[in-house]
C-alpha positions as CSV (number, residue, x, y, z in Angstrom):
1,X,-17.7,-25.7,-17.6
2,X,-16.0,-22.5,-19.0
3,X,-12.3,-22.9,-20.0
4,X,-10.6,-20.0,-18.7
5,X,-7.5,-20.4,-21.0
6,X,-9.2,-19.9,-24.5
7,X,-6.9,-18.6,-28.0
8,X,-6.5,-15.0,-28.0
9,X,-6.1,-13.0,-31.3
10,X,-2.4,-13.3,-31.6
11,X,-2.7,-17.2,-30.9
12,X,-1.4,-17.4,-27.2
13,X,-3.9,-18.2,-24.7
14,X,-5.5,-15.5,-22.7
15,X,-7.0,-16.1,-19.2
16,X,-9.9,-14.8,-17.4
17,X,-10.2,-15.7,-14.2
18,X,-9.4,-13.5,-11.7
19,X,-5.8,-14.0,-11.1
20,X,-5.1,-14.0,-14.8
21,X,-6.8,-10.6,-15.3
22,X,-4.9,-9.2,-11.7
23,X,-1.8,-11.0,-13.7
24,X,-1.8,-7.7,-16.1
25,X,-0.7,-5.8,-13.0
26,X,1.9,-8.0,-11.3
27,X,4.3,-5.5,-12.2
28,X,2.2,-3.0,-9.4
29,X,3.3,-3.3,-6.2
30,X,3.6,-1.5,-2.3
31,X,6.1,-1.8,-0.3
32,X,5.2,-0.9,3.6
33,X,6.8,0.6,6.6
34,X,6.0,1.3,10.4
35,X,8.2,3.4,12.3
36,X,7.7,4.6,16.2
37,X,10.0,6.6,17.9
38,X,9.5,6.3,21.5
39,X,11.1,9.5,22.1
40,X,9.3,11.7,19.9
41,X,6.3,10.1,20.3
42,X,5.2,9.3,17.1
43,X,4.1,6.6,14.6
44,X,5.2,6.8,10.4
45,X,3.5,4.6,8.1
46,X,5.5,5.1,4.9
47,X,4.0,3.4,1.5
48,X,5.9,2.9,-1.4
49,X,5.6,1.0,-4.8
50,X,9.5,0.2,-5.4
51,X,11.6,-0.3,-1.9
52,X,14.6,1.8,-3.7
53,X,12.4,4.8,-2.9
54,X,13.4,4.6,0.9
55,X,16.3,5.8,0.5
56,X,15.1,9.2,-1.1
57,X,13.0,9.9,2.0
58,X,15.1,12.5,4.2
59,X,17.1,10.2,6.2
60,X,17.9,12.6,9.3
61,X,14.0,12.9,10.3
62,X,13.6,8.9,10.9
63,X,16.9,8.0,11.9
64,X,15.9,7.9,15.2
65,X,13.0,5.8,14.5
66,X,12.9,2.1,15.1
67,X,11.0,0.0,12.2
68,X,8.3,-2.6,13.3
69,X,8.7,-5.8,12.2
70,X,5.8,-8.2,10.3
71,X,5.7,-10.0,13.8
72,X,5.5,-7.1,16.1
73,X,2.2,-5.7,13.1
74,X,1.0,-9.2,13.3
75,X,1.4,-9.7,9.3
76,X,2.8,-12.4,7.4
77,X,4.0,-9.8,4.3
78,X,4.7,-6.0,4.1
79,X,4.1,-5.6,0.7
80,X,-0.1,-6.0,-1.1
81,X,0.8,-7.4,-5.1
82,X,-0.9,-5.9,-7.7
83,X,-1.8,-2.5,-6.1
84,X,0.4,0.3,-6.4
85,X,0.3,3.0,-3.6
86,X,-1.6,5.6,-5.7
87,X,-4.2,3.2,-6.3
88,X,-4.5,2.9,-2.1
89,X,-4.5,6.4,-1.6
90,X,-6.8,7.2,-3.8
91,X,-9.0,4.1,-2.6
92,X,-8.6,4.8,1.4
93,X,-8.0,8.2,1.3
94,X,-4.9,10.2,2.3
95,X,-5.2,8.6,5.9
96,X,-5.3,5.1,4.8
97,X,-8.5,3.8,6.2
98,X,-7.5,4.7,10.2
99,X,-9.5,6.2,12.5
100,X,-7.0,9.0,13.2
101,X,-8.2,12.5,13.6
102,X,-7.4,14.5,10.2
103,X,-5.7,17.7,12.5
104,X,-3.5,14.7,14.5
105,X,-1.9,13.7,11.5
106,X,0.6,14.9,8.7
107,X,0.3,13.7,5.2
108,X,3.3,13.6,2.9
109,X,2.2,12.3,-1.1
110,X,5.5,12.6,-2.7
111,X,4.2,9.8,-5.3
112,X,4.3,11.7,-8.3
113,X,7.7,13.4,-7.0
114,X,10.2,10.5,-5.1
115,X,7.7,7.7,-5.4
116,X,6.5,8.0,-1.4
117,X,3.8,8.2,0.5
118,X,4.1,9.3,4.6
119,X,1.3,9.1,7.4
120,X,2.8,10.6,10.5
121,X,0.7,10.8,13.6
122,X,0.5,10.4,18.0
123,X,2.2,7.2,19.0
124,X,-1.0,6.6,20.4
125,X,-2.5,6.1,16.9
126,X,0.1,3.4,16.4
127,X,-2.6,0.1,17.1
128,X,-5.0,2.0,14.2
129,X,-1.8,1.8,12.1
130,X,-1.2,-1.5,12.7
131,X,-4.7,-2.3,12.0
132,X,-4.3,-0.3,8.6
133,X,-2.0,-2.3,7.8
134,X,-3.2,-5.6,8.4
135,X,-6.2,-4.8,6.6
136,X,-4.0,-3.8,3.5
137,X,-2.2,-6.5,3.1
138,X,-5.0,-8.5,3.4
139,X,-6.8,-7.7,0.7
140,X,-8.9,-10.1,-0.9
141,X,-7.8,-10.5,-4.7
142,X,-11.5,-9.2,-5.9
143,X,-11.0,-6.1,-3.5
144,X,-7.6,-5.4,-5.1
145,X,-9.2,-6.0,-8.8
146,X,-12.4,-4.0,-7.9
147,X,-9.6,-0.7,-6.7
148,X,-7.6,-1.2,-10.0
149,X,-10.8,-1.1,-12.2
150,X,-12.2,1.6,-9.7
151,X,-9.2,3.9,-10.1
152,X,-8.5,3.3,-13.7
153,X,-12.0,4.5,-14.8
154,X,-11.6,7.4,-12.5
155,X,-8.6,8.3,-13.9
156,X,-9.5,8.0,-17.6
């Protein structure tokens, strides 16, 4: 059987199973959000990789707006390790995987700028949301190593 902890160059030990190659990127990280306002009649699914960045979205557009909780999305986390949002976008696309018409919805890729990402569509596109995000944050680790390696190579 193949030791995965074998001597690297510098003497410590170097792993290659899966989690120790995703370890490399457990400083990557997305933060998620759901927001419906009832009132306005829309659903915001905000991505971020650091949860500081909420607060540099503009405040006075979603104050009205109530934030789902895990329970109410049916996850157990809002946040996918080892991913960072650009990695997603670039993965799923700018409208995350959902089945939401591209003239019903309003992108906002401030990731480069403020560090944020924002889906805004119909309140009735709030169950594909949720489903966008369960399937997110649910990502098996050999999905999330097979997006890193896709995007790097992509980018390079």
């Amino acid at each position: 059987m193949k030791n995965p902890h074998k001597k690297g160059k510098d003497g410590t030990k170097e792993d290659d199973s899966l989690f120790g190659l995703l370890s490399m990127y457990k400083a990557y990280n997305t933060y998620i959000r759901l927001l419906v306002s009832e009132e306005e009649e829309k659903a915001v699914l905000q991505l971020t990789n650091n949860p500081g960045n909420w607060a540099k979205i503009p405040d006075e557009k979603y104050e009205t707006y109530d934030e789902k909780k895990r329970i109410d999305i049916g996850v157990q986390k809002l946040f996918i390790k080892y991913l960072i949002p650009d990695f997603l976008v670039q993965n799923l696309g700018p409208l995350l995987g959902t089945k939401i018409p591209a003239q019903k919805a309003n992108v906002t890729n401030n990731l480069d700028g403020d560090g944020y990402f924002i889906l805004e569509a119909p309140i009735q596109y709030l169950e594909n949301m949720k489903q966008a995000v369960k399937r997110m944050v649910s990502l098996t680790p050999q999905k999330k190593y097979e997006i890193i390696e896709k995007c790097l190579a992509e980018n390079t």
